[in-house]
KEROSE-138144 format. One record per residue (C-alpha): residue number from 1; x, y, z. Coordinates in nm, 4 decimals. Example, Ala and Ser with C-alpha at 12.3 -4.5 7.8 and 13.67 -1.06 7.14 Angstrom:
site nr=1 east=1.2300 north=-0.4500 up=0.7800 $
site nr=2 east=1.3670 north=-0.1060 up=0.7140 $
***
This chain:
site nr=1 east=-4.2766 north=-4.9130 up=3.6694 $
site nr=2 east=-4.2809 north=-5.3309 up=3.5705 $
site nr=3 east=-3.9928 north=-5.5049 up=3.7390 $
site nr=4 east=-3.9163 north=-5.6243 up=3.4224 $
site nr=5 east=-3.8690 north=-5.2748 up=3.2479 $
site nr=6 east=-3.6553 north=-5.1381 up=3.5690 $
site nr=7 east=-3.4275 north=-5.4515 up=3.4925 $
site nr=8 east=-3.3289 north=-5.3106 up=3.1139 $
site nr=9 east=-3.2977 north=-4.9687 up=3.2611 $
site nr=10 east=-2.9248 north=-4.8670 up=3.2668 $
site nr=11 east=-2.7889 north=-4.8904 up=3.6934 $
site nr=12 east=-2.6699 north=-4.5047 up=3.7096 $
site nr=13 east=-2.9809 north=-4.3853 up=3.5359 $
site nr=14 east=-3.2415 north=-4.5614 up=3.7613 $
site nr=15 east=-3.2462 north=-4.2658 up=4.0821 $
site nr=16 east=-3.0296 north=-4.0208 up=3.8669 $
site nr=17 east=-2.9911 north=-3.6694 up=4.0618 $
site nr=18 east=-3.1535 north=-3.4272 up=3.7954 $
site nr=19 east=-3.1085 north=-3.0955 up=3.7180 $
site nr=20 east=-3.4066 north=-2.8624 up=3.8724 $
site nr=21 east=-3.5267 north=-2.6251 up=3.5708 $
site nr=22 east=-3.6919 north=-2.3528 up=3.6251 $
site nr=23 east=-4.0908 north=-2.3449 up=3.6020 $
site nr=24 east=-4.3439 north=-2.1831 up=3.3539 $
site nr=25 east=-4.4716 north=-1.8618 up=3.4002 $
site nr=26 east=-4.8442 north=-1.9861 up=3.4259 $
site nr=27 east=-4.7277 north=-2.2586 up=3.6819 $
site nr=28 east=-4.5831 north=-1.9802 up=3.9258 $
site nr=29 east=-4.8908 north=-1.7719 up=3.8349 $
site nr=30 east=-5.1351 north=-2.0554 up=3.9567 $
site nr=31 east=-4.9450 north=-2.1056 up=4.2825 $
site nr=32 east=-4.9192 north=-1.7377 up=4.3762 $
site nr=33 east=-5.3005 north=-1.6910 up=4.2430 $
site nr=34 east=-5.2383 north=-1.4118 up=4.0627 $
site nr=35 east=-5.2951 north=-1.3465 up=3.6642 $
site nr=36 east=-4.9910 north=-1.4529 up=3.4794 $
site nr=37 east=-4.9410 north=-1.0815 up=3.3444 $
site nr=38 east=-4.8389 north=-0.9594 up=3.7284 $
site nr=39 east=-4.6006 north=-1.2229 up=3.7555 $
site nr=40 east=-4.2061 north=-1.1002 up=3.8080 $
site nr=41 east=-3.9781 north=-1.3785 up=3.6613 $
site nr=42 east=-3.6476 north=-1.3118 up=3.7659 $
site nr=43 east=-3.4971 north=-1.6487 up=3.8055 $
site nr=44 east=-3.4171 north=-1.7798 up=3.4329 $
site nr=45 east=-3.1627 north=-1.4828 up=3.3683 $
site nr=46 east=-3.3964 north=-1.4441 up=3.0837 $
site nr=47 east=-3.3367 north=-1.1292 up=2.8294 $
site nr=48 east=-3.6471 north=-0.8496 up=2.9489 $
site nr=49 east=-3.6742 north=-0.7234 up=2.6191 $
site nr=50 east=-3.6442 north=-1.0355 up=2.4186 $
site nr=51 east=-3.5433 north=-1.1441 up=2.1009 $
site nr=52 east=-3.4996 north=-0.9069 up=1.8039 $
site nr=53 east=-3.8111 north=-0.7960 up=1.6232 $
site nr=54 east=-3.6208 north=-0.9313 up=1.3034 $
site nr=55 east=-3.6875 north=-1.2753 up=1.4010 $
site nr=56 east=-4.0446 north=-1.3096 up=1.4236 $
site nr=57 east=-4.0217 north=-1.2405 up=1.0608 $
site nr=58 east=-3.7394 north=-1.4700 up=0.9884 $
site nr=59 east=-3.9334 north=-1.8114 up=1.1668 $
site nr=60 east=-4.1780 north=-1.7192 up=1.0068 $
site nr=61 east=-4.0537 north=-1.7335 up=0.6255 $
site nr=62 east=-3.7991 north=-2.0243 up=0.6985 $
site nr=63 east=-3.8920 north=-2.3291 up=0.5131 $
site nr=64 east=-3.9690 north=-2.5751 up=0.8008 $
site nr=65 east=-4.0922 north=-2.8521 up=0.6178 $
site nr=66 east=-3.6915 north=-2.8703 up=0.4865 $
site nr=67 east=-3.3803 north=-3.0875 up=0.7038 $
site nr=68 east=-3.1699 north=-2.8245 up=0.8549 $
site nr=69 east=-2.8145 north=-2.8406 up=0.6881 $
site nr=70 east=-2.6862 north=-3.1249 up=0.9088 $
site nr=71 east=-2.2841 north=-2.8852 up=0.8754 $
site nr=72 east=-2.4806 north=-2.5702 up=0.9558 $
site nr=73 east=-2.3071 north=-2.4041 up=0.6765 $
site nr=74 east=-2.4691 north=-2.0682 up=0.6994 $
site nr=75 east=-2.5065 north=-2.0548 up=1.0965 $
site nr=76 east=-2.1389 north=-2.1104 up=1.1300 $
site nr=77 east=-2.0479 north=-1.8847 up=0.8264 $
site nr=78 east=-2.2112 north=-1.6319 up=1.0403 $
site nr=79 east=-2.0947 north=-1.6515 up=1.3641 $
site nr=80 east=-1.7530 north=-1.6201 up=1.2196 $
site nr=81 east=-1.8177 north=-1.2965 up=1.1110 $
site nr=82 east=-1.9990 north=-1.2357 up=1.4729 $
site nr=83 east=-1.7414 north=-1.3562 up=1.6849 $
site nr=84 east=-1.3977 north=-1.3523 up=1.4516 $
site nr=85 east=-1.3023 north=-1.7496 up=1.4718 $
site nr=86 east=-1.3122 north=-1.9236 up=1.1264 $
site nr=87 east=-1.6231 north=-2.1439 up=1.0792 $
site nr=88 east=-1.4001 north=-2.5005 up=1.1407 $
site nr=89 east=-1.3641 north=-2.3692 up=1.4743 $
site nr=90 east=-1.7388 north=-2.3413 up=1.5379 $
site nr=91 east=-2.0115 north=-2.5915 up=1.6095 $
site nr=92 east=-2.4108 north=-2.5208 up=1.7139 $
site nr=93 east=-2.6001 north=-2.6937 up=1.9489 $
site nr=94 east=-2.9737 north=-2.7003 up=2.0410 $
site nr=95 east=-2.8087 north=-2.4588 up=2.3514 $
site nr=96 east=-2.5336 north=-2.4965 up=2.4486 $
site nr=97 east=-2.6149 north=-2.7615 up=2.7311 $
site nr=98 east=-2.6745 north=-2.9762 up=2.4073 $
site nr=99 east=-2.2685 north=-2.9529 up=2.3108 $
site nr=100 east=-2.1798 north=-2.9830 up=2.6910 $
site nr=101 east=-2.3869 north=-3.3332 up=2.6929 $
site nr=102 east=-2.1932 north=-3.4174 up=2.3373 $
site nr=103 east=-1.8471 north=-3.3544 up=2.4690 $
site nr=104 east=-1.9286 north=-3.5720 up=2.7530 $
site nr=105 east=-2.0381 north=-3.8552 up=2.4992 $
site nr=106 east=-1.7051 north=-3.7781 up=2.3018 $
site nr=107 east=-1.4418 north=-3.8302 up=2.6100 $
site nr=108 east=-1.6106 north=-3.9703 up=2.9341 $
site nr=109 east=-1.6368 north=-4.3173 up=2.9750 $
site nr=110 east=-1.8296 north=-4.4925 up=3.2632 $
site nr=111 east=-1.5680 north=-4.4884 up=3.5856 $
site nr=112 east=-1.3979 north=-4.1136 up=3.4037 $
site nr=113 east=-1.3920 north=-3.7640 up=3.5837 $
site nr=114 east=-1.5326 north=-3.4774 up=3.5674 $
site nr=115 east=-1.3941 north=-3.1461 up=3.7798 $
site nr=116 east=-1.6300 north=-2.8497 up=3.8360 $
site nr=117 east=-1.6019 north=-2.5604 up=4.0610 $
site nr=118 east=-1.8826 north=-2.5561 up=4.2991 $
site nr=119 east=-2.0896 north=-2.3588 up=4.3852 $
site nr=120 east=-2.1749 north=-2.3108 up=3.9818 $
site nr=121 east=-2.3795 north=-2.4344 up=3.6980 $
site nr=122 east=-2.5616 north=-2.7507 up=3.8033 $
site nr=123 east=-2.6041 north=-2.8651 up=3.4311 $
site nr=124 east=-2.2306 north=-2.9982 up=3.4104 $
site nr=125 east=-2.3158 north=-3.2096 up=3.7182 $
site nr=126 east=-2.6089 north=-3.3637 up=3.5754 $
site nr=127 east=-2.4771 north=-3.4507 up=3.2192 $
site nr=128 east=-2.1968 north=-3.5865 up=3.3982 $
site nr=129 east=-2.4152 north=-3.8371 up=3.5595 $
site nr=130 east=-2.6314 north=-3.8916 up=3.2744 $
site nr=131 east=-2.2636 north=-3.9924 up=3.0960 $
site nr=132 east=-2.2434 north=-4.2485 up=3.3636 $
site nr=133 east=-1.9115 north=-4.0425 up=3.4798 $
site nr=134 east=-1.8494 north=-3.8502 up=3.8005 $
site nr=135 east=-1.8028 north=-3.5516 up=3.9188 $
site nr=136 east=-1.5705 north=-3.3994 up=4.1522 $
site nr=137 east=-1.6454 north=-3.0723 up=4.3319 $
site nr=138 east=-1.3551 north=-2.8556 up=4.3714 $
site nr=139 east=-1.4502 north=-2.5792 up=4.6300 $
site nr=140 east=-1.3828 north=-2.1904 up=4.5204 $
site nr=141 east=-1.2455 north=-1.9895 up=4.7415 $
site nr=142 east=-1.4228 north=-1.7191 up=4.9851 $
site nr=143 east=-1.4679 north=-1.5218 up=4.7126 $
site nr=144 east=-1.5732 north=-1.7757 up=4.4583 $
site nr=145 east=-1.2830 north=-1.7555 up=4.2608 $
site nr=146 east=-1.1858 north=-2.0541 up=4.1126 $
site nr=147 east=-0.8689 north=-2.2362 up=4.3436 $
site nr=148 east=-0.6359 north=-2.3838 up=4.0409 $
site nr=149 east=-0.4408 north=-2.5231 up=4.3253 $
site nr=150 east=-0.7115 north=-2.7696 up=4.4364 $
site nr=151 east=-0.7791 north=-2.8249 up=4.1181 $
site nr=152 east=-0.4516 north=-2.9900 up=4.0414 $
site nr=153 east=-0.4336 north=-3.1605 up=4.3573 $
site nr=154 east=-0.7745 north=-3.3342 up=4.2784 $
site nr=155 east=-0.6794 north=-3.4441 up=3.9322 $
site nr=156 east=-0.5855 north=-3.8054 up=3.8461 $
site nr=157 east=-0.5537 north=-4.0500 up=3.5603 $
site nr=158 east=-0.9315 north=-4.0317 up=3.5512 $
site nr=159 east=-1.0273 north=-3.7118 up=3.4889 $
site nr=160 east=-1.1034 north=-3.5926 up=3.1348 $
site nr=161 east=-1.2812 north=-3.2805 up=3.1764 $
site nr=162 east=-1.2893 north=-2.9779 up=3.3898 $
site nr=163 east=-1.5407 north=-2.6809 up=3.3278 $
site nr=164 east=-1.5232 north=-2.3074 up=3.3978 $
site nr=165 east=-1.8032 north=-2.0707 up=3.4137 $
site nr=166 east=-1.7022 north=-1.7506 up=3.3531 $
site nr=167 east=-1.8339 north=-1.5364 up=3.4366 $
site nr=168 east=-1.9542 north=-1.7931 up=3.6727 $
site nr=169 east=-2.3456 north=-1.8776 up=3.7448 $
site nr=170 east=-2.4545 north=-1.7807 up=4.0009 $
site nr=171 east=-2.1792 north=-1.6096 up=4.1382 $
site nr=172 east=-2.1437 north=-1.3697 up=3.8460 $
site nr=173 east=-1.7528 north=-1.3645 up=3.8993 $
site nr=174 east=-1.4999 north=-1.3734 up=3.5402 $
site nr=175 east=-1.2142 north=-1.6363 up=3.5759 $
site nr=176 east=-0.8577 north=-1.4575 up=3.4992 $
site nr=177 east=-0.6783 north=-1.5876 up=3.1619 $
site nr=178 east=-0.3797 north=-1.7006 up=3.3718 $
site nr=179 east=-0.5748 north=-1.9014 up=3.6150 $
site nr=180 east=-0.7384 north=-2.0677 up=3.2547 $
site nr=181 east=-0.3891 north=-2.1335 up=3.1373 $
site nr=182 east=-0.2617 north=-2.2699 up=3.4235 $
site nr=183 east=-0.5454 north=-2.5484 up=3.4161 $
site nr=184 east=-0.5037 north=-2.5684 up=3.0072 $
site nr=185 east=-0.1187 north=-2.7205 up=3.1219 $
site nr=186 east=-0.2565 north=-2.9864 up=3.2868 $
site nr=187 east=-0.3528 north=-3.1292 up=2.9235 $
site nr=188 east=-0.7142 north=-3.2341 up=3.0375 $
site nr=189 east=-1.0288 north=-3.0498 up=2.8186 $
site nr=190 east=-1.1194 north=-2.7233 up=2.9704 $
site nr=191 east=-1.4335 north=-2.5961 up=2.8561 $
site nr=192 east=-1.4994 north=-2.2155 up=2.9642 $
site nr=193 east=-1.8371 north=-2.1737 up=2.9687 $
site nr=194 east=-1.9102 north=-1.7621 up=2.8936 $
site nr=195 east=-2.3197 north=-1.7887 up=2.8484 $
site nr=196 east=-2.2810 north=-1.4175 up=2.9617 $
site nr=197 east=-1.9742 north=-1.3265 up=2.7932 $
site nr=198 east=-2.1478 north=-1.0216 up=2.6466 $
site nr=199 east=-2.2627 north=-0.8521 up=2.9469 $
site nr=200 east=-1.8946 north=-0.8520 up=3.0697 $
site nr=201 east=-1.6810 north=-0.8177 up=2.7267 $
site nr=202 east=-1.4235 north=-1.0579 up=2.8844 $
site nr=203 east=-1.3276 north=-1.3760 up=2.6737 $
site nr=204 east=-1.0660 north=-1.6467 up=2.6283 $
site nr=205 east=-1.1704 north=-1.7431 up=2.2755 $
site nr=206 east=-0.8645 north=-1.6442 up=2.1711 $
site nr=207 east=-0.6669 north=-1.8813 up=2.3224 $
site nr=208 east=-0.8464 north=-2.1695 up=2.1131 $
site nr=209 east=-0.6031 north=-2.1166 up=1.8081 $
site nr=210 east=-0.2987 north=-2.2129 up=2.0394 $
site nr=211 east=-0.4506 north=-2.4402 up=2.2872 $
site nr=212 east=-0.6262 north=-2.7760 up=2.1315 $
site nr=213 east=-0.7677 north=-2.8836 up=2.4275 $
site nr=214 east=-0.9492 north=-2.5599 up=2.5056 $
site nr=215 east=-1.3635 north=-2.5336 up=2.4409 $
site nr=216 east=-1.5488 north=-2.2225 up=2.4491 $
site nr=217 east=-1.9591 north=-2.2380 up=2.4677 $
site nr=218 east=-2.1660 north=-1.9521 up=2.4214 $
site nr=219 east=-2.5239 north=-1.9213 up=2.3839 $
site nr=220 east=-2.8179 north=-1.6937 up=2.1619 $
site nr=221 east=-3.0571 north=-1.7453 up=2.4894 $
site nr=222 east=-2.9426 north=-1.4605 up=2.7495 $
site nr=223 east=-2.8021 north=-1.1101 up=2.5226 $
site nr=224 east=-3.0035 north=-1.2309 up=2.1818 $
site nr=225 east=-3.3172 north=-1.3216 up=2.3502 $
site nr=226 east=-3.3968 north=-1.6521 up=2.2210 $
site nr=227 east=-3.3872 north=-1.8747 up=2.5226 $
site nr=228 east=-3.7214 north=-2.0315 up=2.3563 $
site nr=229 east=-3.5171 north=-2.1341 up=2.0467 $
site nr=230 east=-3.2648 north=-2.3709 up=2.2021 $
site nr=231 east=-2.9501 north=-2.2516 up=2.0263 $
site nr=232 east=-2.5884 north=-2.1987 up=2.1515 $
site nr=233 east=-2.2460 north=-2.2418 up=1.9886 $
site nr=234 east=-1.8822 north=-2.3640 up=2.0602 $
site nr=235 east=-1.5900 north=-2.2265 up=1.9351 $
site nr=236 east=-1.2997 north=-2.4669 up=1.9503 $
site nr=237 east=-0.9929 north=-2.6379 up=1.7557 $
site nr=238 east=-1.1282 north=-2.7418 up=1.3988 $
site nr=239 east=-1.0420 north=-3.1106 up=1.4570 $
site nr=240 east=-1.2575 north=-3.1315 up=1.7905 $
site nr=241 east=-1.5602 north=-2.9592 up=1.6134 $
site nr=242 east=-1.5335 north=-3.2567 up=1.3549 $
site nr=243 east=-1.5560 north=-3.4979 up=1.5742 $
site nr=244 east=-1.8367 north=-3.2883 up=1.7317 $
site nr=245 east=-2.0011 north=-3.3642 up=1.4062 $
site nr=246 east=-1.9861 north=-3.6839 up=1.3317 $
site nr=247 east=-2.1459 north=-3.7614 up=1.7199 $
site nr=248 east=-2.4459 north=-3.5328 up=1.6898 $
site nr=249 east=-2.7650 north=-3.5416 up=1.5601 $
site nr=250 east=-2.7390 north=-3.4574 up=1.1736 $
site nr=251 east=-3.0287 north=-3.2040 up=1.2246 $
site nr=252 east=-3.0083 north=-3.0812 up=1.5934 $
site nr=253 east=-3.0451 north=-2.6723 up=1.5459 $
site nr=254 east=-3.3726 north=-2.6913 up=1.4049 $
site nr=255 east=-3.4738 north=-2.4515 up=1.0916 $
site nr=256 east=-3.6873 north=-2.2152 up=1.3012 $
site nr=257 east=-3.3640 north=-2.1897 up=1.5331 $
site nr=258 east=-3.1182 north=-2.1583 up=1.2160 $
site nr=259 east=-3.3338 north=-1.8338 up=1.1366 $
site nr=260 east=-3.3375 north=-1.6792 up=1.4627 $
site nr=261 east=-2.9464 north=-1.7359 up=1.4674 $
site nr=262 east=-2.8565 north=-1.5691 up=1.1505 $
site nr=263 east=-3.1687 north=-1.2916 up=1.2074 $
site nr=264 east=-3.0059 north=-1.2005 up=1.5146 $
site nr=265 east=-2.6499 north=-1.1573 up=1.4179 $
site nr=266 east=-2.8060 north=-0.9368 up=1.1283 $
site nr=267 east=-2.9583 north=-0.7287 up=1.4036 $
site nr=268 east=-2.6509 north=-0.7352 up=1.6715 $
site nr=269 east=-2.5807 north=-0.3684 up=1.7265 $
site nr=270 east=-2.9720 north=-0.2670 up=1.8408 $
site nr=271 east=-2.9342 north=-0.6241 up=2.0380 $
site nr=272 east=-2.5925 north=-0.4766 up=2.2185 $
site nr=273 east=-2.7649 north=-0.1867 up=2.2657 $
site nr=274 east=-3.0740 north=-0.3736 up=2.4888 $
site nr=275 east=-2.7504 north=-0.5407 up=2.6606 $
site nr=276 east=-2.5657 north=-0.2130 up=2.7611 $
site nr=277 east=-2.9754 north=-0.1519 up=2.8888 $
site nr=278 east=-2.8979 north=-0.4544 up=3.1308 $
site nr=279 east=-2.5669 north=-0.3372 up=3.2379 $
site nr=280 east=-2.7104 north=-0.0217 up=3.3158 $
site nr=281 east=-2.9876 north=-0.2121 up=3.5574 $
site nr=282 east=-2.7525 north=-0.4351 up=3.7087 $
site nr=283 east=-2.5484 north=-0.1377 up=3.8512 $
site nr=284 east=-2.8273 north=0.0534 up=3.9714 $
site nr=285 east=-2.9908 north=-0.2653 up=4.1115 $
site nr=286 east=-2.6788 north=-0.3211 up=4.2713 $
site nr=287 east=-2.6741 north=0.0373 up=4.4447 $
site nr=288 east=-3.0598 north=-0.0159 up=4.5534 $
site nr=289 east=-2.9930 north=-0.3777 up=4.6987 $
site nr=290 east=-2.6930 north=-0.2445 up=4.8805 $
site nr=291 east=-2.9176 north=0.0442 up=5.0661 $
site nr=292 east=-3.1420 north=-0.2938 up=5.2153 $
site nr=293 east=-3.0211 north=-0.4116 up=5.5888 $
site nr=294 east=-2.9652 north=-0.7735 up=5.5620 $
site nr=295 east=-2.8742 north=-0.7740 up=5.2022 $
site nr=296 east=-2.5471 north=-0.8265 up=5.0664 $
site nr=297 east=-2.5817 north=-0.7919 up=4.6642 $
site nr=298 east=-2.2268 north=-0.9704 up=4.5174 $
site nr=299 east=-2.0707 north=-0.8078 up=4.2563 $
site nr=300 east=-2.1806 north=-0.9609 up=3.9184 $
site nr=301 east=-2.0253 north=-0.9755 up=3.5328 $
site nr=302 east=-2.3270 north=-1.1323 up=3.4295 $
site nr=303 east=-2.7067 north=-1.0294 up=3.3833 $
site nr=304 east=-2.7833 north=-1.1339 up=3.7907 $
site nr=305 east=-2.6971 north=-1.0432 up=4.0819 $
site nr=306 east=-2.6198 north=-1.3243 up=4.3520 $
site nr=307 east=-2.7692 north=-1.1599 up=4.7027 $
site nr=308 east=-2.6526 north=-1.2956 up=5.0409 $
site nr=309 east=-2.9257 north=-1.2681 up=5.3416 $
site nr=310 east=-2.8082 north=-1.2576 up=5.6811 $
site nr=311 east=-2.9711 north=-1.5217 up=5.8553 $
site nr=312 east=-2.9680 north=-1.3321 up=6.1857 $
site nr=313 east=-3.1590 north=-1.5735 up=6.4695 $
site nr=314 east=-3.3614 north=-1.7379 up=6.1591 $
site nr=315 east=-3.2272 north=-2.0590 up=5.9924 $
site nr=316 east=-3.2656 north=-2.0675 up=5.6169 $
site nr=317 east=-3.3962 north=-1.6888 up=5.6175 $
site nr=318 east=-3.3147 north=-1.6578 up=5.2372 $
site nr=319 east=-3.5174 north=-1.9727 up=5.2142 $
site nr=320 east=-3.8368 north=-1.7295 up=5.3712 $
site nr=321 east=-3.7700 north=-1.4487 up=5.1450 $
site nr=322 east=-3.7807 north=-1.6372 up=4.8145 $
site nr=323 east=-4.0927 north=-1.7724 up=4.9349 $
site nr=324 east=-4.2716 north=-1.4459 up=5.0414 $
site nr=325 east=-4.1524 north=-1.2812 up=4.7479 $
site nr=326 east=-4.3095 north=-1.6134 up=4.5339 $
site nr=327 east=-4.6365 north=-1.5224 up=4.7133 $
site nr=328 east=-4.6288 north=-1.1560 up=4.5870 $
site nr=329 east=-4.5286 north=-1.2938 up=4.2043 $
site nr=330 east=-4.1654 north=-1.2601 up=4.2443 $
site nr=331 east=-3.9983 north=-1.5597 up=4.1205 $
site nr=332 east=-3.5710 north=-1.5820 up=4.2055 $
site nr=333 east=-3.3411 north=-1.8541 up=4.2500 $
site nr=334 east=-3.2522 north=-2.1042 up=4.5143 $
site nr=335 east=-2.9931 north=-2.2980 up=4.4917 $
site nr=336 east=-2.9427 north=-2.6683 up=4.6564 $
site nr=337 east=-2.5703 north=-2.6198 up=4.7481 $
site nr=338 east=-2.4932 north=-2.6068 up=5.1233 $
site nr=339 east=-2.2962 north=-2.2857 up=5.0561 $
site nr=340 east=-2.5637 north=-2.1278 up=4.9403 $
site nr=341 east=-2.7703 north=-2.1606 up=5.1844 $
site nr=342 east=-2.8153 north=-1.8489 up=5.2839 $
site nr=343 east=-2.8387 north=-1.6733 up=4.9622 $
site nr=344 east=-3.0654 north=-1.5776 up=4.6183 $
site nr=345 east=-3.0032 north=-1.5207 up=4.2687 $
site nr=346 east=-3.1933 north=-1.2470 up=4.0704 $
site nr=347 east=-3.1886 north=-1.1764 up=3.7181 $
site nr=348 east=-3.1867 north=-0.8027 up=3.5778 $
site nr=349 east=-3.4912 north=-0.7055 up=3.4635 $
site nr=350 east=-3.6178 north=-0.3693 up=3.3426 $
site nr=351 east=-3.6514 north=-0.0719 up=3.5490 $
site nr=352 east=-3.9908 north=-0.1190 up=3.6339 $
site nr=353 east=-3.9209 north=-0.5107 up=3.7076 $
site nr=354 east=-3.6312 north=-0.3702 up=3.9248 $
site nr=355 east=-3.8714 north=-0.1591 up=4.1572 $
site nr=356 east=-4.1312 north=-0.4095 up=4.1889 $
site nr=357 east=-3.8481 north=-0.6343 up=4.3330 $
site nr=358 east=-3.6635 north=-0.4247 up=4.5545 $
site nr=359 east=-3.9750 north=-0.2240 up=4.7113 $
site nr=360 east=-4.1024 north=-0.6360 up=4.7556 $
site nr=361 east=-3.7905 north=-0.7518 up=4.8801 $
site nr=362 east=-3.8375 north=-0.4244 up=5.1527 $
site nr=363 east=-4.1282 north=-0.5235 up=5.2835 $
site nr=364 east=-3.9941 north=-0.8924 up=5.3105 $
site nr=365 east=-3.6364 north=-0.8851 up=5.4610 $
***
């Protein structure tokens, strides 16, 4: 790029650490050489059976040469019936990483704080930096359970925000209430994060009504299926989502998404029901991983399992397995934290996606 351009470029954005996405399918299909229908993708905790057949129909009758509703009347009409809070406690986002990046507009200046339990969802890191903010890693404990203690310890007069997955990704472990209430009387934001709170039925939204400073994010990609769609929601106190409001972009769920939304929550009980499917995998994937030597399968709330590989006399073993199971067209997850090292993330699948993997990852370990 011109020296002259790099000049106008905001400092923290010039080398900015970004946040490593996950590839498309024809991408992993081209390196593996193999046609993109044998390719396993297990590493976007994508929904196998996708979205609900009522939305197809619904995109496809919406009237997208019309602005969205900038207050997303209808959208947050309807997820008040879906999840129980009253509309002014709900907001919609293009995903939910799209309110996580507004909430860091709304309270982190240049020089502010960030805490985030590591190892967990790289996207708070990244919008963090992109906010010109910091972030502080606060280490779980052996189990990856979130250590309130250090969390207190590490706060100061800079820190705004501290984020909770829960359950957490990749780790796939819930957060307990008391540990959320404990960090919710230190008076800083908490946003709990439950992208995969209904594969676990386990929720603090309740504690919004009596806790201002308490965010909850959900999102339409993993149990509804519409990871393609970009839309996730927030459920928080009414006078936060207005200032959500006036910060976003008037039209940021697009129409297409708006459809999908309000399609989906139409068709929510056959959606559960392709959920309580992934459950169902994730147990018995569990008991199939845990009859593999070398293979430690953690247990998960979410629709993954994180899976530990004994490095034995190899360094970076897990590091070989992902890559020989790439080669056969099964795509997990690495993960650039040091104390993961040694492990994968996989995503539940169907049954047959299931067997492909293990019998692979067989062969492999």
């Amino acid at each position: 790029m011109a020296g002259k351009i790099r000049r106008l470029i905001r400092p923290h954005l010039m080398d900015v650490q970004t946040y490593e996405a996950v590839d498309p399918p024809e991408l992993i299909a081209q390196r593996a050489g193999i046609p993109e229908s044998e390719i396993v993708k297990l590493n976007g905790n994508e929904n196998p059976y996708g979205g609900s057949p009522k939305v197809a129909e619904a995109v496809a009758k919406a009237p997208t040469h019309i602005y969205p509703d900038p207050l997303q009347r209808r959208v947050r009409q309807a997820l008040s019936g879906y999840t129980g809070a009253p509309p002014e406690e709900l907001i919609a986002g293009a995903g939910s990483d799209e309110l996580i990046d507004l909430l860091f507009r709304l309270f982190m200046e240049p020089g502010d704080k960030a805490l985030d339990f590591d190892p967990t969802f790289a996207m708070y890191g990244f919008l963090a930096r992109i906010a010109g903010g910091e972030i502080e890693l606060v280490q779980r404990d052996e189990v990856f359970d979130v250590d309130v203690g250090a969390a207190k310890d590490a706060i100061d007069e800079r820190t705004k925000i501290i984020f909770v997955a829960s359950p957490n990704n990749p780790t796939g472990n819930l957060t307990p209430r008391d540990h959320v209430r404990e960090l919710l009387d230190t008076g800083r934001i908490i946003v709990v994060d439950e992208a995969y709170y209904e594969f676990c039925d386990f929720t603090v939204a309740d504690m919004v009504s009596e806790h201002e400073n308490l965010v909850v994010l959900r999102t339409m990609s993993k149990w509804a299926g519409l990871a393609g769609l970009r839309i996730g929601y927030g459920i928080m106190n009414e006078e936060l989502v207005q200032h959500v409001i006036d910060i976003k972009q008037p039209y940021n769920i697009s129409v297409a998404a708006e459809a999908a939304l309000l399609a989906s929550l139409d068709d929510a009980p056959a959606l559960l029901d392709n959920v309580g499917k992934i459950v169902d995998e994730r147990e018995r994937m569990t008991a199939l991983l845990d009859d593999i030597a070398g293979v430690t399968p953690w247990p998960s709330a979410g629709n993954f399992l994180l899976c530990y590989v004994e490095p034995g006399a190899e360094p970076g073993r897990a590091q070989q397995v992902f890559e020989d199971l790439a080669r056969r067209g099964i795509v997990v997850r690495m993960f650039g934290s040091e104390r993961l090292r040694d492990f994968f993330r996989v995503a539940v699948g169907t049954p047959e996606q299931t067997d492909v993997f293990v019998n692979a990852l067989r062969e492999v370990i």
